[in-house]
Structures are given as C-alpha cells and as structure tokens.
VOMAR-59697 format. One record per residue: x, y, z of N, C-alpha, C, CB in turn; residue in one letter. Coordinates in nm, 2 decimals. Glycine has a CB too. Layout:
nu, nv, nw, cau, cav, caw, cu, cv, cw, cbu, cbv, cbw, aa
X, Y, Z, X, Y, Z, X, Y, Z, X, Y, Z, A
...
//
This chain:
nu, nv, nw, cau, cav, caw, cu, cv, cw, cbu, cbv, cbw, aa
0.08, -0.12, 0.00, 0.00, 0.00, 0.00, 0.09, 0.13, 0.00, -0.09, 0.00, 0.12, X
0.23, 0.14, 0.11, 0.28, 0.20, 0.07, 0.32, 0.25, -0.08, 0.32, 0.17, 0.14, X
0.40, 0.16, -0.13, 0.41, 0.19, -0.28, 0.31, 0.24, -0.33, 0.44, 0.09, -0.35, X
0.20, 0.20, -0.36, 0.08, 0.30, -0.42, 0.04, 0.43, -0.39, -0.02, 0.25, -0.39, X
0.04, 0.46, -0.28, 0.04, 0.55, -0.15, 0.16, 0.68, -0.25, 0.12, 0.45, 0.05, X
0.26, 0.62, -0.26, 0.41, 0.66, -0.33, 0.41, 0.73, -0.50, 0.51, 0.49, -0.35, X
0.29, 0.63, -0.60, 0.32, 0.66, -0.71, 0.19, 0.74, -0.72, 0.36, 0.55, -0.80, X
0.11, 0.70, -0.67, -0.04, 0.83, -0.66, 0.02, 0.94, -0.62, -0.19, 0.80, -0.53, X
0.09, 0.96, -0.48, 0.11, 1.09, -0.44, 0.18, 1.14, -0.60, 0.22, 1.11, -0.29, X
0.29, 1.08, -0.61, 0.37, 1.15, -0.71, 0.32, 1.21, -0.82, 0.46, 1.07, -0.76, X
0.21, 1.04, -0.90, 0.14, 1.11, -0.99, 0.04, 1.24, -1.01, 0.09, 1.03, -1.02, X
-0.01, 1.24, -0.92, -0.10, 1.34, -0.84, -0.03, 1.46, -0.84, -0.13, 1.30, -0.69, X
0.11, 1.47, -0.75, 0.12, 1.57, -0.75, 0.17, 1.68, -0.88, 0.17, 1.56, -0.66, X
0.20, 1.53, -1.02, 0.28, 1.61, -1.10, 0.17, 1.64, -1.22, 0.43, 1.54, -1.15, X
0.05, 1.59, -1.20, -0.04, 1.65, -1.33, -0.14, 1.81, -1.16, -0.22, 1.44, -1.45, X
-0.12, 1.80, -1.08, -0.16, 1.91, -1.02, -0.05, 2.04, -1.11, -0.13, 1.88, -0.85, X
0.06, 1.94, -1.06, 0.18, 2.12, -1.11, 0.16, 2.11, -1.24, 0.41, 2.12, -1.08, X
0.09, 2.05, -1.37, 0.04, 2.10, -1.47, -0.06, 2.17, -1.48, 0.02, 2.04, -1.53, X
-0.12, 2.19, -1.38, -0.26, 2.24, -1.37, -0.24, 2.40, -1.28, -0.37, 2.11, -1.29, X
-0.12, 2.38, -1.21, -0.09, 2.49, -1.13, 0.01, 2.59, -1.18, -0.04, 2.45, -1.02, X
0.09, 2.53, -1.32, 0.14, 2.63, -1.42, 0.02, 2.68, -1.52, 0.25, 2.55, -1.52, X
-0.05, 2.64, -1.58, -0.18, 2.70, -1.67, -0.26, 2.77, -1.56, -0.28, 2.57, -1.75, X
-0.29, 2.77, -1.43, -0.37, 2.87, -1.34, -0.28, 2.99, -1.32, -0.42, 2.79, -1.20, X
-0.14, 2.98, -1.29, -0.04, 3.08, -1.25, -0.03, 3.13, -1.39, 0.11, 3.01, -1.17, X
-0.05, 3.10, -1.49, -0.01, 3.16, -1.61, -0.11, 3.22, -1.68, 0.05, 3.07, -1.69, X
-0.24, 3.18, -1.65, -0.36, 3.25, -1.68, -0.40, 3.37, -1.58, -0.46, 3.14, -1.68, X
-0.34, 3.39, -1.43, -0.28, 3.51, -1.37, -0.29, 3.63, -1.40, -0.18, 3.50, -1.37, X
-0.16, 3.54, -1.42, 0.00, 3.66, -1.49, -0.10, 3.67, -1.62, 0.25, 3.56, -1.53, X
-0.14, 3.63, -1.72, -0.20, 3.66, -1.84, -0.34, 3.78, -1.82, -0.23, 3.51, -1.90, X
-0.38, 3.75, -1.72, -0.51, 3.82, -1.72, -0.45, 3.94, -1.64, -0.64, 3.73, -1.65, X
-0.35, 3.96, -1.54, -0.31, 4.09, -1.47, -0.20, 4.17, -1.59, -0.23, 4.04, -1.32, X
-0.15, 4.08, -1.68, -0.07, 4.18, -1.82, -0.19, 4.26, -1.86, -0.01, 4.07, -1.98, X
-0.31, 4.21, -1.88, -0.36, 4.31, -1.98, -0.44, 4.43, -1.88, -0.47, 4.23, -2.10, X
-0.44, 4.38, -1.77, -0.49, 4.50, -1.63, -0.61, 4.55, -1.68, -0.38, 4.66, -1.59, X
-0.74, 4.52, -1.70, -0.88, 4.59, -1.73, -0.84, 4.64, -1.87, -0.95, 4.72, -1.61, X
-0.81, 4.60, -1.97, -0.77, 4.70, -2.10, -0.89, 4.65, -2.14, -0.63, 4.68, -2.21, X
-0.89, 4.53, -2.17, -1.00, 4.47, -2.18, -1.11, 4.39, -2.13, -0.99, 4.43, -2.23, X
-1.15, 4.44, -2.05, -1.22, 4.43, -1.94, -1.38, 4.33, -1.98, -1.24, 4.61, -1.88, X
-1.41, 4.38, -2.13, -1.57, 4.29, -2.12, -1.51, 4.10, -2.19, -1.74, 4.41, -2.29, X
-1.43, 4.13, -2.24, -1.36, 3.99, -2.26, -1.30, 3.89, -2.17, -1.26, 4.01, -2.33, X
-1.20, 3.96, -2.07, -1.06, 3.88, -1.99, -1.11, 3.96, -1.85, -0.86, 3.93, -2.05, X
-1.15, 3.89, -1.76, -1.17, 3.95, -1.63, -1.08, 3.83, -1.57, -1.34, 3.97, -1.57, X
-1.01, 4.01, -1.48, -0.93, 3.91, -1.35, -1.01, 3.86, -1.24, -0.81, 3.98, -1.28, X
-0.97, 3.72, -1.17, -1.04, 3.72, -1.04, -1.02, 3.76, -0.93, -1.05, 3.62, -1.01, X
-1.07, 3.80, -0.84, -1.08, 3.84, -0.69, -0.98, 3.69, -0.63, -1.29, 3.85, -0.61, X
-0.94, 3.58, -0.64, -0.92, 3.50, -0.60, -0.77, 3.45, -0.67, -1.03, 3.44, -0.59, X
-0.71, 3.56, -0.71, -0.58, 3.55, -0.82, -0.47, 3.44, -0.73, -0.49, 3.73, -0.86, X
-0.48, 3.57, -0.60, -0.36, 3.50, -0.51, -0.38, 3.39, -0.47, -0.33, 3.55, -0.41, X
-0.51, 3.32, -0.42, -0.51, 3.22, -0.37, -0.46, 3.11, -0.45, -0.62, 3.22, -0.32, X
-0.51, 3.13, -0.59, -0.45, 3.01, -0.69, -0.34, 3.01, -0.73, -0.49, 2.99, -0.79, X
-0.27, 3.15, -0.73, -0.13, 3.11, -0.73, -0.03, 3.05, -0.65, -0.08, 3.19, -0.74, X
-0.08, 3.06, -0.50, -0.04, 2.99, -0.41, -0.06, 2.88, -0.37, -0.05, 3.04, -0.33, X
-0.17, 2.79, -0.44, -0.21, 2.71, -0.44, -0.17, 2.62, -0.52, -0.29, 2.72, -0.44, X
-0.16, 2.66, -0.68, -0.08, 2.61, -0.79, 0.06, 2.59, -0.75, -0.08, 2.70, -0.91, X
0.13, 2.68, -0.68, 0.24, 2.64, -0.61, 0.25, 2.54, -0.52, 0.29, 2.74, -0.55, X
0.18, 2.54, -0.38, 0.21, 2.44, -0.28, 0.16, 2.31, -0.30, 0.17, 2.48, -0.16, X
0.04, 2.32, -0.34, -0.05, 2.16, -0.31, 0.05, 2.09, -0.39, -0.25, 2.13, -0.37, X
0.07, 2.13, -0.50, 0.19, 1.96, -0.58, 0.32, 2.00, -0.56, 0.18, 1.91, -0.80, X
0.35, 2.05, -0.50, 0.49, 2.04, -0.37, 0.46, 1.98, -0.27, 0.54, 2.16, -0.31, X
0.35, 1.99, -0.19, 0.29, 1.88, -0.11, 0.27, 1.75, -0.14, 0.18, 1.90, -0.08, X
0.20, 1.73, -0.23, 0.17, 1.62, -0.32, 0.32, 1.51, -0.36, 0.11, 1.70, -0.47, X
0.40, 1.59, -0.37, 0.52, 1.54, -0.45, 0.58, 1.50, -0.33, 0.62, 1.65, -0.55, X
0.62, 1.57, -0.23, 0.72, 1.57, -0.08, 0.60, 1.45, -0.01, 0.73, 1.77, 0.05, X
0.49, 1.45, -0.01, 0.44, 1.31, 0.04, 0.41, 1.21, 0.01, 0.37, 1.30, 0.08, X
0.41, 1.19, -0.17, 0.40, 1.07, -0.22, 0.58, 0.99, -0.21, 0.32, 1.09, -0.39, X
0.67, 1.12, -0.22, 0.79, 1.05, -0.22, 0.86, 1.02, -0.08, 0.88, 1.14, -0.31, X
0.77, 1.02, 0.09, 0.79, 1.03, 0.22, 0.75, 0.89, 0.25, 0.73, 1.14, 0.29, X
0.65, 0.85, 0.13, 0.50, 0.75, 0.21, 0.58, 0.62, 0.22, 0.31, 0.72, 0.07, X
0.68, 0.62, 0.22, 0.73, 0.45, 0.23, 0.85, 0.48, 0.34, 0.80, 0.36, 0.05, X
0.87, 0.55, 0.40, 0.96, 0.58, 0.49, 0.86, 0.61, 0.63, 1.05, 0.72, 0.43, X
0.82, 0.72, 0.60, 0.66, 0.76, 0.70, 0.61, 0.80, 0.63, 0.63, 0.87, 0.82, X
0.49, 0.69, 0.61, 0.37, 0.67, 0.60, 0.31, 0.74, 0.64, 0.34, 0.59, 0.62, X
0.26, 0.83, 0.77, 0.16, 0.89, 0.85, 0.20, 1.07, 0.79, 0.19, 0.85, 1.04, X
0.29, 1.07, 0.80, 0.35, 1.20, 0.72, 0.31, 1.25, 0.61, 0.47, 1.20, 0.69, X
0.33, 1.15, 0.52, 0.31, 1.13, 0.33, 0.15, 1.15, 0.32, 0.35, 0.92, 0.25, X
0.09, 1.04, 0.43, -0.07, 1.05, 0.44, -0.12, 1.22, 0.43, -0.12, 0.97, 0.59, X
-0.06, 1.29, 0.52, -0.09, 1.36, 0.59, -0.07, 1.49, 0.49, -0.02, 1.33, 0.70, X
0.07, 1.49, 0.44, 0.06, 1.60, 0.34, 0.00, 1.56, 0.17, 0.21, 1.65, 0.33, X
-0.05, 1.45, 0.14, -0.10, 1.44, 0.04, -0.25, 1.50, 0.07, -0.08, 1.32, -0.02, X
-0.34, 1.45, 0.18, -0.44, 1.49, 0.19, -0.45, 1.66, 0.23, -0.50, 1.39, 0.28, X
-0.32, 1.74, 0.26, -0.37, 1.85, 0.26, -0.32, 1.90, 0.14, -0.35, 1.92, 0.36, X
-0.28, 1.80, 0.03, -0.27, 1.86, -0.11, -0.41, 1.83, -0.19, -0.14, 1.80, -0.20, X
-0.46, 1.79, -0.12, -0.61, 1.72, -0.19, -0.70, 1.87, -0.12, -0.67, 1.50, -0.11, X
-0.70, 1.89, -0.01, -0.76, 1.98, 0.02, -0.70, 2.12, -0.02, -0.78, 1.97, 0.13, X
-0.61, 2.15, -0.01, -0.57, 2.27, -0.07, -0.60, 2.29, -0.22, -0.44, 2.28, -0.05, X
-0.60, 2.19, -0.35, -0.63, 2.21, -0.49, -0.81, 2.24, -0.48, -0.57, 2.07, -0.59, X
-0.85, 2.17, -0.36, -1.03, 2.15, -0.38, -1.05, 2.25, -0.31, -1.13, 2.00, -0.32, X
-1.00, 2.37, -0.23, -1.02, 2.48, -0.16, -1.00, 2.62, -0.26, -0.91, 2.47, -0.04, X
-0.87, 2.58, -0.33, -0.82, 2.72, -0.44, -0.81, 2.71, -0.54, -0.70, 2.79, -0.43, X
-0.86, 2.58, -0.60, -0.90, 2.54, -0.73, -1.03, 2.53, -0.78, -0.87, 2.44, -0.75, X
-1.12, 2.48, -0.65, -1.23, 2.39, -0.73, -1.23, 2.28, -0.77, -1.27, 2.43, -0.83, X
-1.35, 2.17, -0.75, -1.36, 2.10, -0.81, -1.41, 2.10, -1.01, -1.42, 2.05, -0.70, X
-1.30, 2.04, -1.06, -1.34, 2.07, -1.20, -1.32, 1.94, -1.31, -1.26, 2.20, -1.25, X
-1.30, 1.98, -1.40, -1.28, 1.88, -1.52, -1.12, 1.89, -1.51, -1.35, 1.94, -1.69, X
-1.07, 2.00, -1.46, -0.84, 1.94, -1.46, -0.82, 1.91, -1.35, -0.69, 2.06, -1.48, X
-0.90, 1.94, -1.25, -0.84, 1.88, -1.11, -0.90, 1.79, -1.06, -0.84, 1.97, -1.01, X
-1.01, 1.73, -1.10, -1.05, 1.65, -1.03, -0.97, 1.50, -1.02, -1.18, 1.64, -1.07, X
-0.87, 1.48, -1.10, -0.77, 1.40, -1.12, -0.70, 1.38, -1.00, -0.70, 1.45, -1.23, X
-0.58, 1.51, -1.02, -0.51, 1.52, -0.87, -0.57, 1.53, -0.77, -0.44, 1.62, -0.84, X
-0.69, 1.57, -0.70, -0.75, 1.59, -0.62, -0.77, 1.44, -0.56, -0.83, 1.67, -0.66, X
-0.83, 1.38, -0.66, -0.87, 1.24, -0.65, -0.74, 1.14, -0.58, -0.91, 1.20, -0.82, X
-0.64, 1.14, -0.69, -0.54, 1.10, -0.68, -0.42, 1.10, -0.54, -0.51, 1.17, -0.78, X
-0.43, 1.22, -0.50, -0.40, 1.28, -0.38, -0.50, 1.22, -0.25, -0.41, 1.44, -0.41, X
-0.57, 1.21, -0.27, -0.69, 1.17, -0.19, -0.71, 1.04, -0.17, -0.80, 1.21, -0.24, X
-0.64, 0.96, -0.27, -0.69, 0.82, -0.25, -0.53, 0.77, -0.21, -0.78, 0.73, -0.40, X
-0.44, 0.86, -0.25, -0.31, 0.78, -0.22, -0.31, 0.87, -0.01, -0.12, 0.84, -0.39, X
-0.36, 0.97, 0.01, -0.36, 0.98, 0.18, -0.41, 0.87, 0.22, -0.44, 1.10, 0.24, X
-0.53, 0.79, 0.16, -0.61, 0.66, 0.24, -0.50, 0.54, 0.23, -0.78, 0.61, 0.15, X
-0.46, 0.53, 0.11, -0.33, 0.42, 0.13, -0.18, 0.43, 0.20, -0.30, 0.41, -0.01, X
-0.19, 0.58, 0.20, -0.05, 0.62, 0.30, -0.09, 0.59, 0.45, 0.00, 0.80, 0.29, X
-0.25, 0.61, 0.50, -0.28, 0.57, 0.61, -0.26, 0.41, 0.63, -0.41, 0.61, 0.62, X
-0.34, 0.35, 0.57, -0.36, 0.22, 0.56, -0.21, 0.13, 0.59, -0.42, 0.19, 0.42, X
-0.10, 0.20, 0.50, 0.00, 0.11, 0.50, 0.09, 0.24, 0.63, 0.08, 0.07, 0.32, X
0.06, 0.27, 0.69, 0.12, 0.34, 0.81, 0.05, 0.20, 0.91, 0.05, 0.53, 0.84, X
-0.07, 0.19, 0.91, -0.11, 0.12, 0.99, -0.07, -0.03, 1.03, -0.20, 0.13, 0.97, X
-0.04, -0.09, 0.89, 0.02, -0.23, 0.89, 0.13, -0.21, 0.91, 0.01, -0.31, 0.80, X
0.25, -0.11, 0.97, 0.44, -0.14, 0.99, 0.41, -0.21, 1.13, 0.58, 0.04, 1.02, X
0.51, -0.29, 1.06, 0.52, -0.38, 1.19, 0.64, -0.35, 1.26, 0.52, -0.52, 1.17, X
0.65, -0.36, 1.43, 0.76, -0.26, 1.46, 0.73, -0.23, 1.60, 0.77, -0.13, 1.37, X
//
C-alpha cells in the first residue's frame, strides 16, 4: 500500500503542477492586460489564492507521495492537505478532479500502510 500511496502521491502531484502552471499563467496573463479589456478577460478576486495554491498543493503532493514509504503517516498527511488545498483554491473541475482524486486516495493508502508497519 505503501508503494501505491508513493506513485499516486507522485502522480498526483505532477499532473496538479500542470494544472498549477496553466492557473499561475492564466494570472500573470489576465493581470498583463490590467482591465484593458475588461468585457472579454476578467481578472479574479481570488488570483492569489491560486497562485499559491498552484504552487504548494503539488509540492505537497510530491514531498508526500515521495515520504509515504519511509513515514507513511506524514506522506498521508501531506497528500491529503494537497487534496484539500487544490479542492479549496481550485475547485472542483474537469483538470483537477484528477489530482485531487489522486492525492486523496493515495492519503487513504498512505494511512492504511502506516497502519500495517510492523515494529
């Protein structure tokens, strides 16, 4: 379980950071043009939160799928707040529901195989 726990987080966390470059870059794209065109490209009220979000959760994602076979409870622990952090400053959608998912089911397996070390 660990291992699974390992390649979910990972995978998870690396189609998140695809999804957290196209949100950080749609940004920066929508703050270049600053209201010029305002009835076309609106910026959101919620810029920062997804940039900071596109940043950390699959840095989380990544640092706990690649922990989960060492500590397990750790890996668990930061994948599921990469699952909550993309579903908090992302939304649930058609690109994230992937990582989110992903992240989320590898925290239940990072639990699971935390639970069976024997020791």
């Amino acid at each position: 379980m660990k291992n699974a726990a390992m390649v979910l987080g990972i995978i998870g966390g690396i189609v998140g950071m695809i999804v957290g470059f196209f949100v950080y870059g749609w940004v920066v794209f929508t703050d270049w043009f600053n209201g010029e065109v305002a009835d076309t490209i609106e910026v959101s009220a919620n810029a920062g939160r997804w940039q900071m979000v596109g940043l950390v959760a699959p840095i989380l994602a990544i640092a706990g799928g690649a922990m989960s076979n060492q500590r397990p409870m750790i890996g668990a622990v930061l994948m599921f707040l990469s699952a909550a952090g993309m579903y908090w400053g992302l939304g649930f959608g058609v690109f994230t529901m992937f990582p989110i998912a992903m992240c989320a089911v590898a925290g239940v397996l990072g639990m699971a195989g935390a639970g069976s070390e024997k020791g």
